[in-house]
N, C-alpha and C positions, 0 to 999 in steps of 0.2 A: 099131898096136902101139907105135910112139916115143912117143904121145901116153900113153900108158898107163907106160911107164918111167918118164917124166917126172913123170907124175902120182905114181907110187910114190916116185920120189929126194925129189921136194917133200914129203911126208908122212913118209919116214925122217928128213928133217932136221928137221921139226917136231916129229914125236916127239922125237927128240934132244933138241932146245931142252926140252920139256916136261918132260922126263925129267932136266935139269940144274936148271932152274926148281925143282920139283917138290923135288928131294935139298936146295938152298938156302933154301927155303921153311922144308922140316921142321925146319935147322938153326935158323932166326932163331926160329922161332915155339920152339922150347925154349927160344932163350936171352930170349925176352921173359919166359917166363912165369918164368925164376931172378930177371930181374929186376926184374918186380912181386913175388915171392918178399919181394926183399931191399927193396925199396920199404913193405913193408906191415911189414914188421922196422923199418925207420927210423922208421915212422910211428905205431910202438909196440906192434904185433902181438907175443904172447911169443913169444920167442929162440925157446926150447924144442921150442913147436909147430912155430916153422917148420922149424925144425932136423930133425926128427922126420918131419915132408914131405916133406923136401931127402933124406934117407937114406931112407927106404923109400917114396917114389912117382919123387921127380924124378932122383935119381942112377940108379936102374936103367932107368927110361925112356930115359932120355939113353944109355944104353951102347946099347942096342936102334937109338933112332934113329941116333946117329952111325955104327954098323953096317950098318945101311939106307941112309943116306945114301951114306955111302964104299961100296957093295955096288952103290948105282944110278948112281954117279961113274967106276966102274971097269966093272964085268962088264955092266950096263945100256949102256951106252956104247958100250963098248969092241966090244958085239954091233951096236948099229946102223953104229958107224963100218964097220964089217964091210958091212953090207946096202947103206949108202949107196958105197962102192966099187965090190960089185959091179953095185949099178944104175946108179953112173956110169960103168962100162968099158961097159956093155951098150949104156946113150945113145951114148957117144962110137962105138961098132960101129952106127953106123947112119947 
């Protein structure tokens, strides 16, 4: 049975990790793609178009992702820190 908490605490905290990983990920990979966006603008792509991108695909994505993110930073979290607690009182009772 301890073998078996243990094995549980180890895999709540990997989620964890996974789950903070995962919210950082989402953030960098949006901010790459503003910045080949404006890379492809310096390198003569019209303004216009990209502009046009930026307000009806990349601005509302980005509100959606940074809401996901901050949603799996906090309530994601904030639930395993939870689980990981009480599978470590359980450990430490035995």
């Amino acid at each position: 049975m301890a073998n078996s908490v243990e094995i549980q605490l180890q895999k709540a905290i990997e989620m964890k990790e996974t789950v903070q990983d995962f919210s950082k990920i989402l953030i960098q990979k949006m901010d790459d793609l503003n910045d080949m966006r404006e890379y492809y603008v310096r390198a003569g792509f019209p303004t216009d178009i990209a502009d046009t991108y930026r307000d009806y695909y990349y601005v509302p994505d980005r509100k959606i992702i940074d809401a996901l993110s901050k949603d799996m930073m906090t309530r994601h979290v904030d639930f395993l820190d939870r689980v990981i607690a009480q599978l470590t009182e359980a450990k430490n009772q035995k």
